[in-house]
BAVO-914406 format. One record per residue: residue in one letter; x, y, z of N, C-alpha, C in turn. Coordinates in steps of 0.001 Angstrom, whole numbers, padded with zeros to 6 digits, always signed. Last residue first. Layout:
aXYZXYZXYZ
...
//
This chain:
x+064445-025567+092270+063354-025061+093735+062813-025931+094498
x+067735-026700+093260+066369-026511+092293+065205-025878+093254
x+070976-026564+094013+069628-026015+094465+068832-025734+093233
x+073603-028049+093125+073285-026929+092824+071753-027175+092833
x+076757-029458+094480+075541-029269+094314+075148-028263+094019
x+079669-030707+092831+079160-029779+093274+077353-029759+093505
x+082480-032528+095041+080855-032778+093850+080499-031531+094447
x+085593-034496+094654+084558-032931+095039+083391-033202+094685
x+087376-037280+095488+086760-036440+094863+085793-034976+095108
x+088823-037022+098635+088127-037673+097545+087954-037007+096675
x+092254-037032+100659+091191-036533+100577+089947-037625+099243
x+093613-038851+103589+093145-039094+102561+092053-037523+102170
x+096371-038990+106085+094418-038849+105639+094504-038993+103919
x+098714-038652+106918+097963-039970+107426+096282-039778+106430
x+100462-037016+105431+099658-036756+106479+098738-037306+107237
x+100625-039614+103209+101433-038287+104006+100308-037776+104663
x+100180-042770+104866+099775-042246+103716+100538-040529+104601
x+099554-045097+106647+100549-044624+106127+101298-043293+104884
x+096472-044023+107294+098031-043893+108420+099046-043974+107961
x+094369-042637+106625+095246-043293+105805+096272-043736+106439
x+091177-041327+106864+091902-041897+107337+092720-042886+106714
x+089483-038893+105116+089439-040181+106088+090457-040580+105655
x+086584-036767+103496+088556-036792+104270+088228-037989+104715
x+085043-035765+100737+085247-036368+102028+086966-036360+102140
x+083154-033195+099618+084415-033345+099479+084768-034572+100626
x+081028-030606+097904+081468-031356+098987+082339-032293+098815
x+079230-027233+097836+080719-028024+097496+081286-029215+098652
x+076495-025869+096840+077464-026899+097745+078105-027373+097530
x+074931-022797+095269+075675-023944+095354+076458-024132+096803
x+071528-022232+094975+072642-021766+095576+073547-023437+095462
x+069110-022223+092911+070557-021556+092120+071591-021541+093181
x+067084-021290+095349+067151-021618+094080+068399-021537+093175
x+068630-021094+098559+067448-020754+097894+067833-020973+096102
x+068704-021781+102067+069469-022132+100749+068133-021967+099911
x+069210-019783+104661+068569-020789+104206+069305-020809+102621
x+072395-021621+105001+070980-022194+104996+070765-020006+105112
x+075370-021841+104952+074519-021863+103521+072972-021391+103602
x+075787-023782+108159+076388-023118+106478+075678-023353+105238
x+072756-024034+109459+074413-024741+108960+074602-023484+107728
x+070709-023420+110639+071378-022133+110738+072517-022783+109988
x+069067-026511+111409+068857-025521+111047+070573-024354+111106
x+070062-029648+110785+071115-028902+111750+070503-027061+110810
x+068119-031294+110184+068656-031515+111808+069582-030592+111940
x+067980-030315+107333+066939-030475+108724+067367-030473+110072
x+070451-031003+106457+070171-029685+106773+068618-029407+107876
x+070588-034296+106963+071679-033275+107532+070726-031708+107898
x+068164-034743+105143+067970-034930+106491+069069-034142+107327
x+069330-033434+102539+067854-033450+103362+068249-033720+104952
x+072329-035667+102215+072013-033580+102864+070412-033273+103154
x+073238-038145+103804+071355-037747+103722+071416-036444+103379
x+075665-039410+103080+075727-038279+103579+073734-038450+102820
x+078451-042281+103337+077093-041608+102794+076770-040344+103801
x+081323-044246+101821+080928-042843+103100+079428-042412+102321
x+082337-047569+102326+081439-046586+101780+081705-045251+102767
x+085057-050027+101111+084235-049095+102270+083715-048393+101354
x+086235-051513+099438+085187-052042+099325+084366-050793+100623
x+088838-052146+099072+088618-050731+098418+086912-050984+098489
x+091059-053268+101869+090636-053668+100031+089662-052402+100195
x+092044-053055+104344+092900-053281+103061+092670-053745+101671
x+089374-054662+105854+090321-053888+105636+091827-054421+104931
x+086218-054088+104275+087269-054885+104688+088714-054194+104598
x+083473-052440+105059+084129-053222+104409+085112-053485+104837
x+083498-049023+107019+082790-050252+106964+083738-050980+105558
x+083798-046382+107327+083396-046836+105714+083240-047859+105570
x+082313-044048+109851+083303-045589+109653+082912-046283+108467
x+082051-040898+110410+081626-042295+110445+082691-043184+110043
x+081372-037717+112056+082149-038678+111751+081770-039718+111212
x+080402-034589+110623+079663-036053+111071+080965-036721+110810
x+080187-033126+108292+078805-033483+108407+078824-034465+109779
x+081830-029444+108410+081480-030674+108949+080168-031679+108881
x+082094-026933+106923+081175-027120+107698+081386-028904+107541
x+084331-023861+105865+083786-025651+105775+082976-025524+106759
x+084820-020936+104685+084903-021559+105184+084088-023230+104981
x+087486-022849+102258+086861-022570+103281+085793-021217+103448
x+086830-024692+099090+087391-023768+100080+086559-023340+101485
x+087901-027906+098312+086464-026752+098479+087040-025808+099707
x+089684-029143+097239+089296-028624+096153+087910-027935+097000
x+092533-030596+097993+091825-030013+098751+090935-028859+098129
x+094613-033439+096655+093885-032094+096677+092513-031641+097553
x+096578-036114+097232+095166-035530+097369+095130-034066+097382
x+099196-037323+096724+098436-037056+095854+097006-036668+096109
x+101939-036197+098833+100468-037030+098407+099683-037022+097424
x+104331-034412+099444+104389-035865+098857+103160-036512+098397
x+103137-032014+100274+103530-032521+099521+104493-033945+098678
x+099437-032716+100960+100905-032241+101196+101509-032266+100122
x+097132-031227+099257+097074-031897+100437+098176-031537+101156
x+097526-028846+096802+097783-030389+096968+097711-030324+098402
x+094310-027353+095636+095400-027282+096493+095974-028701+097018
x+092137-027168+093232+092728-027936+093997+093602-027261+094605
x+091065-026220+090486+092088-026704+090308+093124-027441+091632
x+088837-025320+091993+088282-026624+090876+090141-027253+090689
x+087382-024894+094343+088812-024356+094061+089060-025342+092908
x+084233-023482+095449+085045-024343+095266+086656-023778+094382
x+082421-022196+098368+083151-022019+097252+083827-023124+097048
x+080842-023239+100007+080254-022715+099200+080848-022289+098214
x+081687-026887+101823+081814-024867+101725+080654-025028+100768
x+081409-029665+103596+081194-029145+102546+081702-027657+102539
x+083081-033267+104248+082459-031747+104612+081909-031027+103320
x+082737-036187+105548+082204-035183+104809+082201-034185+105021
x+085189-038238+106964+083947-037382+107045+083480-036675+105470
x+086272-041573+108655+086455-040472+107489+085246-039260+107877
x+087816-044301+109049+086832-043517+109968+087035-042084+108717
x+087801-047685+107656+088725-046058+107870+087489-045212+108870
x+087056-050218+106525+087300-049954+108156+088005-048618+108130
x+088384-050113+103297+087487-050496+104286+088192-049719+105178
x+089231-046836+101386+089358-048145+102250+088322-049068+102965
x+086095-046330+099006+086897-045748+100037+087632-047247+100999
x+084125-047003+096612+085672-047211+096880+086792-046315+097514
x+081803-044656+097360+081978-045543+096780+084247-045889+096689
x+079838-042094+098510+081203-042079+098030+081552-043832+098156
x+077106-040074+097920+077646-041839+098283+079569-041081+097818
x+074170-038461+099070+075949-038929+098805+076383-039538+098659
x+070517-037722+097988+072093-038160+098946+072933-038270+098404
x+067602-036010+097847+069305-035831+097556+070454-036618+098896
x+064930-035854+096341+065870-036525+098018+067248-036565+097332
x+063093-033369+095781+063651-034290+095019+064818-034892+096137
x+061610-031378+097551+060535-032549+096714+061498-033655+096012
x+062141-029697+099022+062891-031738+098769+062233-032286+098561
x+062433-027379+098077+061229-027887+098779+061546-029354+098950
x+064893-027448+097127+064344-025945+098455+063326-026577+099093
x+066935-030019+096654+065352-029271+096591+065196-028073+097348
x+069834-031147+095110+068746-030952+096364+067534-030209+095992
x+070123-033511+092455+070474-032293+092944+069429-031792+094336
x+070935-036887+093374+069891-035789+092932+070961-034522+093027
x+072443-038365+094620+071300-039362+093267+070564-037837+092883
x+075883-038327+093445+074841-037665+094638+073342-037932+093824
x+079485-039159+094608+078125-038887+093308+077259-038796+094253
x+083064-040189+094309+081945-039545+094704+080588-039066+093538
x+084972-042544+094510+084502-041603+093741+083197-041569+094302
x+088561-042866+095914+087164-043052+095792+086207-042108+095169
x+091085-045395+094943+090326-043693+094637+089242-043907+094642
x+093046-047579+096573+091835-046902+096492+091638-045416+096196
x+095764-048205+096829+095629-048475+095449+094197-047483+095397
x+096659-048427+099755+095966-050030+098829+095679-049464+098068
x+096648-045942+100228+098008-046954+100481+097339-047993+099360
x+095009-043933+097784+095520-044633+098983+096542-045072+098853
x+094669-041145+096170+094959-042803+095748+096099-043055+097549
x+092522-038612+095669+093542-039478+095895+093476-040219+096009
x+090731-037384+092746+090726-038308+094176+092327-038550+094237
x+090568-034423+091443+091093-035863+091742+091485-035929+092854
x+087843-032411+090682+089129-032558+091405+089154-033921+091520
x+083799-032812+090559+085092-032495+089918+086232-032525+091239
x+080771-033866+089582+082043-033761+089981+083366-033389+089376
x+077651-032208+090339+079138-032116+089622+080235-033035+089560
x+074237-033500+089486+074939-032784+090322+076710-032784+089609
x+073051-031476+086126+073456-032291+087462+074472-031947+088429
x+071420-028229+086092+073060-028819+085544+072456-029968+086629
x+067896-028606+085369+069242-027514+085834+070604-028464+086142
x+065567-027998+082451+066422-028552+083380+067592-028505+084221
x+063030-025889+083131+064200-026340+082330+065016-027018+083329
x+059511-027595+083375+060477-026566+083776+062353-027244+083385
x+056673-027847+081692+058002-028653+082207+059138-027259+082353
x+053966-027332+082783+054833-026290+082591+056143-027291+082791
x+050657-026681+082528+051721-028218+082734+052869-027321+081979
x+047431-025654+083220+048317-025349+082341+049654-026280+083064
x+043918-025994+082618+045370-026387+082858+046124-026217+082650
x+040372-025729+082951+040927-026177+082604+042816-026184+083767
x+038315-025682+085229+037954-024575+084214+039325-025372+083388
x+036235-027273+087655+037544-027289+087103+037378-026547+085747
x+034958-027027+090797+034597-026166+089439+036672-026688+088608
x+032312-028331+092875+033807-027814+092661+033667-027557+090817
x+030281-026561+094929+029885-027376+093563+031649-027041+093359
x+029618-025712+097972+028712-025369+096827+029230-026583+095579
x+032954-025944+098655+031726-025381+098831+030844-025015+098095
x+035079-027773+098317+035097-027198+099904+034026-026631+099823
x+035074-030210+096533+034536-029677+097088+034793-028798+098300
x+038267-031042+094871+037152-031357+095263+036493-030598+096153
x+040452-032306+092678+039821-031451+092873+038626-031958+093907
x+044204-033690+091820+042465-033683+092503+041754-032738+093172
x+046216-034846+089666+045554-033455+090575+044239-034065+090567
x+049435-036177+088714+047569-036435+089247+047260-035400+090212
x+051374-037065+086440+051167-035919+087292+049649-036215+087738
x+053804-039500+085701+052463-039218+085562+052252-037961+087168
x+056410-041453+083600+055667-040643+084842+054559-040214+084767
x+058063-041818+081531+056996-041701+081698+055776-042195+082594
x+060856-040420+084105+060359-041133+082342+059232-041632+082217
x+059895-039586+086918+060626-040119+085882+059919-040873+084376
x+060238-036008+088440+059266-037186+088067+059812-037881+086359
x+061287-034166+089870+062021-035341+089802+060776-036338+089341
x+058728-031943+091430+060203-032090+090899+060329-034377+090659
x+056004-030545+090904+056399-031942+091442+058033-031943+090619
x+054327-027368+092262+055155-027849+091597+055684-029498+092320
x+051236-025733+091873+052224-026238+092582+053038-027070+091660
x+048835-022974+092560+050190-023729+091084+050601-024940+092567
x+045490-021989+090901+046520-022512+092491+047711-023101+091451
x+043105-019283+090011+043839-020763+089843+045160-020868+091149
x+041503-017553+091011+041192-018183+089586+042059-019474+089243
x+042853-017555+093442+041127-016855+093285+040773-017524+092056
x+044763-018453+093656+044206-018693+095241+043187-017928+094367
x+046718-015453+092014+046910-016609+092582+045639-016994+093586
x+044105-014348+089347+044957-013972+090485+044873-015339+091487
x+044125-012989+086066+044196-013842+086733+044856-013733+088208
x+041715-009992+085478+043013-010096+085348+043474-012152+086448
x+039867-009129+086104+040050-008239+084914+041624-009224+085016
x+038476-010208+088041+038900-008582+088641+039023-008422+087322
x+035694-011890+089020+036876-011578+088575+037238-010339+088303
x+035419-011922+092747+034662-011705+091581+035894-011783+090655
x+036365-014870+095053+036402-013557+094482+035675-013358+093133
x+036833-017279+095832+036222-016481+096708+035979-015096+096156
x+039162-019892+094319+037964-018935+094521+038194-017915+095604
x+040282-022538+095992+040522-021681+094717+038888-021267+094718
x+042947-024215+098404+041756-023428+098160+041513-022629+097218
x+045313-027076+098013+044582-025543+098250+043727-025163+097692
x+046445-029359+099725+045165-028983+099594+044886-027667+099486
x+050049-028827+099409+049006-029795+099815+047448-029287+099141
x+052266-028145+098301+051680-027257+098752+050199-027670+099486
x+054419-029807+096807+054334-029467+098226+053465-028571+098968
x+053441-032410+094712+054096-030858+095298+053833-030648+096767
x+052350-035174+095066+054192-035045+095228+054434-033701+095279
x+048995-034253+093760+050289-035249+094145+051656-035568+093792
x+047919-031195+094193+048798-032540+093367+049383-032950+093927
x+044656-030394+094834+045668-031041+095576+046463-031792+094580
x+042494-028319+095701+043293-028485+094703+044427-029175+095496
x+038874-026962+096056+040233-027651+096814+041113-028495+095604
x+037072-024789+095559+036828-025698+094848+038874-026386+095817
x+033639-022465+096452+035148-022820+096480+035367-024198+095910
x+031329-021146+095690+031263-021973+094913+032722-022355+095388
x+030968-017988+096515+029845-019144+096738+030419-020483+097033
x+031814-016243+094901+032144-016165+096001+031595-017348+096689
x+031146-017269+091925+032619-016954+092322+032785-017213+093986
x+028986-018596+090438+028870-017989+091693+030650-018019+092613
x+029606-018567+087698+028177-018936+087933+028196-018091+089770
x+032299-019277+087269+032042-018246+086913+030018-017921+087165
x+034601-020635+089616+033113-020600+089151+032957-019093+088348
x+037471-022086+089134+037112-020956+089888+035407-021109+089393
x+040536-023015+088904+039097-023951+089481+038219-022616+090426
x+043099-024307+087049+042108-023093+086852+040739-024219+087475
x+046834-025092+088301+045140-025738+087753+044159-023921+088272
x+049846-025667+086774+048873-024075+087043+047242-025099+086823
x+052534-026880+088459+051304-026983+087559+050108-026096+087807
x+055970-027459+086645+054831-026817+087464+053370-026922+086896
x+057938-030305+086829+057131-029901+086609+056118-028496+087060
x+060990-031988+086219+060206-031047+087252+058996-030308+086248
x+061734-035268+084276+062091-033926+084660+061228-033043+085586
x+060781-037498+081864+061841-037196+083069+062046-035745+083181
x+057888-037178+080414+059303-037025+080075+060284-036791+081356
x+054648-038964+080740+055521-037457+080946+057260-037789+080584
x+052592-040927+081037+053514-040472+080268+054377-039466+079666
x+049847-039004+081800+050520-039905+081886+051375-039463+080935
x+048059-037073+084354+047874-036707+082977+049462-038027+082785
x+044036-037064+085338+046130-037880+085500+046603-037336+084288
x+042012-035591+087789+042913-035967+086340+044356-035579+086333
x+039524-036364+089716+040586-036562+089484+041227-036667+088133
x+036821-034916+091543+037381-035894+090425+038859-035784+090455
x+034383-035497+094413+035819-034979+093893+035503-035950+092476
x+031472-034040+093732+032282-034217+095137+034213-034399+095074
x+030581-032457+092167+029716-032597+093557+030424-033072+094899
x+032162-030775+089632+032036-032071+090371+031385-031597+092112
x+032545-029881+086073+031986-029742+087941+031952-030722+088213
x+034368-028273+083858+033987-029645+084316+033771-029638+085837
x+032989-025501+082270+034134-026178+083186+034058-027501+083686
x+033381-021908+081082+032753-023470+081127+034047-024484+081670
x+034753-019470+081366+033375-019495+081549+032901-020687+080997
x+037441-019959+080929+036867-019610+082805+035482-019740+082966
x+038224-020000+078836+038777-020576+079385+038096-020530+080829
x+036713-017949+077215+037096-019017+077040+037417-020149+077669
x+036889-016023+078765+035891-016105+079132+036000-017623+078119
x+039922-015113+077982+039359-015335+079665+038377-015872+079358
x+039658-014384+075725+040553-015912+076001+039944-016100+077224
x+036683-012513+075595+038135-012986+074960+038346-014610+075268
x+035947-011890+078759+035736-011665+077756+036662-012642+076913
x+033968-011584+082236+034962-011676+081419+034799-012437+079890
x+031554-010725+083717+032848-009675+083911+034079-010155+082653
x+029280-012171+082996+029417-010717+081987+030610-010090+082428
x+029659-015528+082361+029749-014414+083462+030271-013378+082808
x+027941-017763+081159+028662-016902+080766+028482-015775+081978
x+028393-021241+082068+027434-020191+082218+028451-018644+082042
x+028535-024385+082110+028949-023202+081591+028397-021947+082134
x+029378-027778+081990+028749-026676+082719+029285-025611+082294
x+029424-031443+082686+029755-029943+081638+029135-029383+082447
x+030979-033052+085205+029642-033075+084129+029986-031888+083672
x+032647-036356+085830+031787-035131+086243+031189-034792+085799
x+034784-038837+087013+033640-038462+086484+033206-037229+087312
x+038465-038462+085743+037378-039422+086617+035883-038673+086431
x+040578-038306+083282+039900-037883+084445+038706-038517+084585
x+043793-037983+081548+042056-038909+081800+041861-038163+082825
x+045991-038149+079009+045175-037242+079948+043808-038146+080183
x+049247-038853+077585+047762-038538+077726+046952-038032+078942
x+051670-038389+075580+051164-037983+076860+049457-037915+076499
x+052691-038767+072705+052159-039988+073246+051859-039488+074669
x+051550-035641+071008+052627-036745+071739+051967-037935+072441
x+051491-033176+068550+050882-034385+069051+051639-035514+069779
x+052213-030330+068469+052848-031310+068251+052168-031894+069174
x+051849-027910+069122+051347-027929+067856+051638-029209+067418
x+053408-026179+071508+053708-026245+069914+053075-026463+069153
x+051978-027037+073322+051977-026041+072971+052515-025527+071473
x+051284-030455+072622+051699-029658+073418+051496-028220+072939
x+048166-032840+072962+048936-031989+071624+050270-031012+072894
x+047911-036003+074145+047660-034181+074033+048479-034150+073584
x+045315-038645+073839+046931-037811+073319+046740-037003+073820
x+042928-039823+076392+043645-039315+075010+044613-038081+074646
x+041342-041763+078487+043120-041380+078031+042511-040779+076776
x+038535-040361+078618+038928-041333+078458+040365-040987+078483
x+036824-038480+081565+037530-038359+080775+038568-039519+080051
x+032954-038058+082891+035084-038363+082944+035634-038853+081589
x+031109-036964+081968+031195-038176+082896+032481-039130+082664
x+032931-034266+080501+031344-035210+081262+031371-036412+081428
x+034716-033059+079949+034799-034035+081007+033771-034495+081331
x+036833-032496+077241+035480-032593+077557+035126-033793+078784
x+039317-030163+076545+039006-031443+077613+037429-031899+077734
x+041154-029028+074377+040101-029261+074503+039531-030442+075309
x+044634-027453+074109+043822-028742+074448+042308-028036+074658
x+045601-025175+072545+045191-025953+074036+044126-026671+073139
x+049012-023866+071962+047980-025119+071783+047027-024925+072778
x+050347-021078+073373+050542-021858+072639+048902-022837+072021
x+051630-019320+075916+051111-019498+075012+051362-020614+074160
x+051927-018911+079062+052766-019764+078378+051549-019947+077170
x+051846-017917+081726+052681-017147+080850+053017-018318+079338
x+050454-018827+083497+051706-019318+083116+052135-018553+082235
x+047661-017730+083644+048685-017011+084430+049779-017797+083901
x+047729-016903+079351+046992-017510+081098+047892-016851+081950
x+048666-016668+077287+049298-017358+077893+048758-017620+079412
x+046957-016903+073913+046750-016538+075461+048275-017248+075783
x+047708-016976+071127+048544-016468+071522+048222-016194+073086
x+045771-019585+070404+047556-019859+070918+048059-018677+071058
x+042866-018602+071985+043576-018993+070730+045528-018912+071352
x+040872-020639+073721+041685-019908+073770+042384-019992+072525
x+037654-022265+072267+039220-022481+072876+040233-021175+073230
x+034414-021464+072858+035594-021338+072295+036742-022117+072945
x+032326-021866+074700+032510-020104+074672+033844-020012+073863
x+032005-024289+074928+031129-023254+074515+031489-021961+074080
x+033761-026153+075473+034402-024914+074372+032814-024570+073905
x+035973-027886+078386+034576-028101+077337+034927-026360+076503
x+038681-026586+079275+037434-027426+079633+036597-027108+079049
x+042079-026707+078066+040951-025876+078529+039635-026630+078557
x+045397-026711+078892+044134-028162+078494+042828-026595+079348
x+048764-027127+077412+047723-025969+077956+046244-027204+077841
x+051930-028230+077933+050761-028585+077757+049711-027690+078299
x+055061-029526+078342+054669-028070+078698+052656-028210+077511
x+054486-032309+078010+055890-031918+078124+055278-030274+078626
x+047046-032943+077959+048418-032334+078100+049685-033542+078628
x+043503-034450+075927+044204-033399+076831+045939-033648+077145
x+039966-034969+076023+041345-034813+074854+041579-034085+075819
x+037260-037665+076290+037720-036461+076587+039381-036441+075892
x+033240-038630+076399+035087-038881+076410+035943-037465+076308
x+030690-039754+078293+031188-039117+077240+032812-039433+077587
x+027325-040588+078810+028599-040823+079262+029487-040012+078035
x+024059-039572+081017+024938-040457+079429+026230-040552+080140
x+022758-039011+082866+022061-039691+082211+022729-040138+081212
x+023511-037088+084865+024061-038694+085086+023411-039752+084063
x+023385-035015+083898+025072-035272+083020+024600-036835+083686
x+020780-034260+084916+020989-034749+083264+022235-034903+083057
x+022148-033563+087588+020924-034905+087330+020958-034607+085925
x+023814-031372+087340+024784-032506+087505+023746-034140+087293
x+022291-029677+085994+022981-029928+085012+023390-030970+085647
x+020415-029077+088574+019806-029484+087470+020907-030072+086293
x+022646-028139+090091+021976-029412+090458+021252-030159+089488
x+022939-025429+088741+024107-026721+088808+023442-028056+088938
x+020606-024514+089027+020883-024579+088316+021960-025656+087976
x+020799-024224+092845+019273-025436+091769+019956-025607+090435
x+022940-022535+092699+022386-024090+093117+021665-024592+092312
x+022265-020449+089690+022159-020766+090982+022881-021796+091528
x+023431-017493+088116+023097-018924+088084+023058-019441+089507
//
């Protein structure tokens, strides 16, 4: 199939208008000349089930998608304007040629949202390859909030088999809230962009962040409690900070952290009531001052860990990779108190990708 051929389908798609169906974990395949995939494909996601039927000629209205199960949900799916297109390429067969050999094209970019998503991380497998002119035909893939920016899909014949950067690109958006919305955009790097369909992979959810061990209790009565708005990121796609909340005013204190924790504590001294619940070795974040008033329970201690582990490459732990845990813990300043300090509560972090 040619140029001219595409060119000819994209001047008769500008002559009507049409509508479109599509994706919690969600498969969405483009227009169905050549069929739907049946629910036992799993594509490169590995993820069998439903698919969706997307018909994108001159873009795509909201409507439901079904998920892999078989279950119809209030998530919908739109996309901006393009045009059908098919053309059967004799290397592939089956589910493949289902799914790869018709596709929604675009001349220059489109865009599809898919809305109302369920709190939680996402991966997303987009299929943007040509089956008309593979090596010819590249197609640029960009979701918004992963981290992998603008990538490139094509350049190759098909081999017999799906392969990253040739038949489809993934990236992943962590921390997207209650009904949220995932938006990928496709568009031209060469010849004619090519969207073949989708695969939307809610990924399982991993423990919050922890806390655990008791705070001690100041001179003035203060236990401060610790919490962290995220778990961290490998890729920080999700911003993870600290707070520690009802610490004295005006104290000077810190944060530290390890990698092991001691859940049942070691007492401080012995007259005090603070435990020392992350074992060594420690790593330091930083002095500061908890600010509020002194002799009431109104100071803060905060901690950026993103920005900390940025500014301090080689720290304890790094690099830090999927599943690794942080144990953190503040100290500050008590003068009458046994040993003059104070410890807080613990919190454990635990690394998403």
């Amino acid at each position: 199939m040619s140029f001219f051929s595409r060119s000819v389908a994209a001047f008769v798609a500008t002559l009507a208008i049409s509508a479109a169906a599509t994706a919690q974990s969600f498969n969405l395949d483009c227009l169905n000349v050549y069929g739907n995939p049946t629910g036992a494909y799993g594509a490169a996601a590995s993820q069998p089930g439903y698919w969706n039927n997307i018909d994108g000629f001159g873009g795509a209205l909201p409507v439901a998608l079904t998920d892999v199960g078989g279950t119809l949900t209030t998530v919908t799916m739109d996309a901006s304007a393009g045009f059908n297109f098919s053309f059967n390429n004799a290397a592939t067969s089956g589910d493949d040629q289902a799914l790869m050999d018709d596709l929604q094209c675009t001349a220059g970019t489109t865009v599809w949202t898919i809305n109302g998503l369920a709190a939680g991380d996402y991966k997303v497998y987009a299929y943007a390859w040509a089956p008309d002119n593979p090596t010819g035909f590249l197609t640029g893939v960009a979701v918004t909030g992963g981290s992998a920016g603008t990538q490139s899909c094509g350049g190759a014949a098909w081999s017999g088999a799906h392969v990253a950067g040739i038949t489809y690109v993934t990236d992943q958006v962590n921390g997207v809230l209650a009904g949220g919305s995932l938006t990928i955009t496709f568009s031209v790097v060469s010849g004619f962009g090519s969207v073949n369909g989708m695969q939307i992979e809610k990924l399982p959810a991993g423990p919050p962040p922890t806390v655990y061990c008791t705070s001690g209790t100041s001179t003035n009565g203060c236990s401060p409690a610790i919490s962290a708005t995220n778990n961290p990121s490998v890729s920080f796609a999700a911003p993870c900070q600290v707070n520690i909340a009802n610490v004295e005013g005006q104290k000077n204190g810190i944060i530290f952290y390890g990698l092991a924790s001691n859940p049942a504590g070691s007492l401080w001294c012995p007259l005090g009531s603070s435990y020392l619940c992350v074992k060594a070795p420690t790593t330091r974040t930083g002095n500061q001052g908890s600010g509020g008033t002194v002799g009431a329970c109104d100071g803060t201690m905060f901690l950026d860990w993103d920005a900390f582990q940025i500014a301090h490459p080689g720290a304890l732990g790094q690099p830090w990779l999927p599943g690794a845990q942080a144990h953190l813990q503040g100290w500050y300043r008590d003068p009458p108190a046994c040993k003059t300090t104070q410890l807080t509560e613990a919190l454990t972090l635990t690394y998403t990708p």
